[in-house]
C-alpha positions, 0 to 999 in steps of 0.5 A: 493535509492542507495541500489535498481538498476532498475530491469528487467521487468520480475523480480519480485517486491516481492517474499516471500519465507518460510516467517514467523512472529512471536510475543511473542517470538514465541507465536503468529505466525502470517505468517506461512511459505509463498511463493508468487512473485508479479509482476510489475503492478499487482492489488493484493488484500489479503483477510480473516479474522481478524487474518489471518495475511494479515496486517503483510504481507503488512507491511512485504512488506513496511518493517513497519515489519520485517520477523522472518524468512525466505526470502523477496526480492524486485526486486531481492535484499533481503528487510530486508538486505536493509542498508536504510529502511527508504529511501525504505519506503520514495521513493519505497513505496506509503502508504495508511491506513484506519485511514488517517493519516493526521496531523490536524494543517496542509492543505491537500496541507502541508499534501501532502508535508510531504513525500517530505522532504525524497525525492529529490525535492526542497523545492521550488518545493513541494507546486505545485506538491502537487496542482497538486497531489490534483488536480489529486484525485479531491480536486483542490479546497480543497488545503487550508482547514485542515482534520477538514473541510474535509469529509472523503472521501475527507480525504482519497483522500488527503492521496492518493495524499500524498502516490503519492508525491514521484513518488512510483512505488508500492500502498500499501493499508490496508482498505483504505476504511474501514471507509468510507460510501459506496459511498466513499468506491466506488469512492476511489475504483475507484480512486485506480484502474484508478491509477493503470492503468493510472500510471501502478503501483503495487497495492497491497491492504488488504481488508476483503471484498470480493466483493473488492477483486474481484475488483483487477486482483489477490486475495491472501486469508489468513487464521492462517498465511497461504496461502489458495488461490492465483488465478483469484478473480472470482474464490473466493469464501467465503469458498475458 
C-alpha cells in the first residue's frame, strides 16, 4: 500500500503507546492505557480472561477497530492516520478467527481467492496460487468441496490458506482453535508455527489457554484492559 514504505529491520512492527479503547461513550473501557512494541518475526500470544480486552488489541492492530486514545504505530507510521485501511487490512495483514468465516456456496479453493480481488494479482492468476496455498496446509485434494463437506479442521485450514493469499507479513489470530477438538487444535498449532518459522512472519495469536500460550516465544497477559505480564511463557503462570 502506498501509505507504508519498507521499514527498517530493527524497527518495530507494532508499538502501542498509552493506547486506550472505549464503548458506550466512555462507560466500558476496554484498553487502559497500554504500552508494548512488537518486533518483525516475533510469535506473540495475548493471553486472559474473557473481558480482559486481549480481542480489542488484536483488532486494534488489524485496524478491525480503531483507538479512542492514545498512539499505534505500524513500521513507524501512525495506524489509525493511515488515509487506505482497507488496502492495509487487505495487503499487510493475514486474518484468522475462530469462527472460519468461509462463504458456504464457494469451494475451499473460491474461498481462498476472496482476498486477491484486493490485491495485485490477475485474475488469470488467483486459482493456481489458491491450489498451491491449499496444498501448502494439506488439502490438496480438497480444492473443489464447500465448507459443508469440510470437517472443521480442515475448515480452518482453508481459512488459513485464505489469511496467506496475498503474501501478509503479519498472522493475526483470535482462537483460531477455539472450535476444534483437541486433535485439530493440535495440528492447526502446529501449522501456525511451522508458518511462522518457514515464512518468518509475525504471529500474534489471542488465546485464553495457557498451555497455547506457552507455545508462542513471548506472552502478553491481559486483565480489565490492563498489561500484567509481558515476558518468556515459561515464566507464565495462571495467577501472573
Amino acid at each position: 500500500m502506498t501509505d507504508l514504505s519498507p521499514a527498517d529491520r530493527d524497527e518495530p512492527v507494532f508499538e502501542a503507546i498509552g493506547l486506550k479503547k472505549h464503548y458506550d461513550d466512555g462507560q466500558v473501557q476496554a484498553l487502559r492505557g497500554v504500552d508494548f512494541r512488537i518486533g518483525q518475526g516475533e510469535f506473540v500470544a495475548i493471553t486472559g480472561p474473557s473481558g480482559c480486552g486481549k480481542t480489542t488489541l488484536l483488532q486494534m492492530l488489524g485496524a478491525l477497530d480503531l483507538p479512542s486514545a492514545g498512539g499505534l504505530l505500524y513500521r513507524g507510521r501512525s495506524l489509525p492516520e493511515q488515509s487506505d485501511l482497507a488496502a492495509y487490512r487487505a495487503r499487510e495483514i493475514g486474518f484468522i478467527f475462530q469462527s472460519f468465516h468461509l462463504l458456504p456456496t464457494f469451494t475451499a479453493e473460491e474461498n481462498v481467492q476472496i482476498p486477491m480481488f484486493e490485491g495485485h494479482m490477475t485474475r488469470a492468476d488467483r486459482p493456481a496460487h489458491a491450489r498451491d496455498l491449499l496444498n501448502s496446509v494439506g488439502l490438496g485434494t480438497r480444492v473443489r468441496h464447500f465448507p459443508a463437506k469440510l470437517s472443521g479442521g480442515e475448515r480452518q485450514r482453508v481459512a488459513i490458506a485464505r489469511s496467506l493469499a496475498n503474501g501478509p507479513s503479519v498472522l493475526l489470530a483470535d482462537e483460531p482453535t477455539g472450535n476444534l477438538d483437541s486433535e485439530n487444535a493440535e495440528q492447526i498449532l502446529t501449522l501456525l508455527s511451522q508458518l511462522h518459522r518457514e515464512k518468518k512472519m509475525t504471529l500474534v495469536l489471542v488465546t485464553h489457554d495457557m498451555s497455547i500460550a506457552r507455545r508462542a516465544s513471548r506472552a502478553i497477559r491481559m486483565r480489565d484492559g490492563k498489561i500484567i505480564f509481558d515476558g518468556n511463557p515459561s515464566e507464565l503462570s495462571p495467577d501472573s
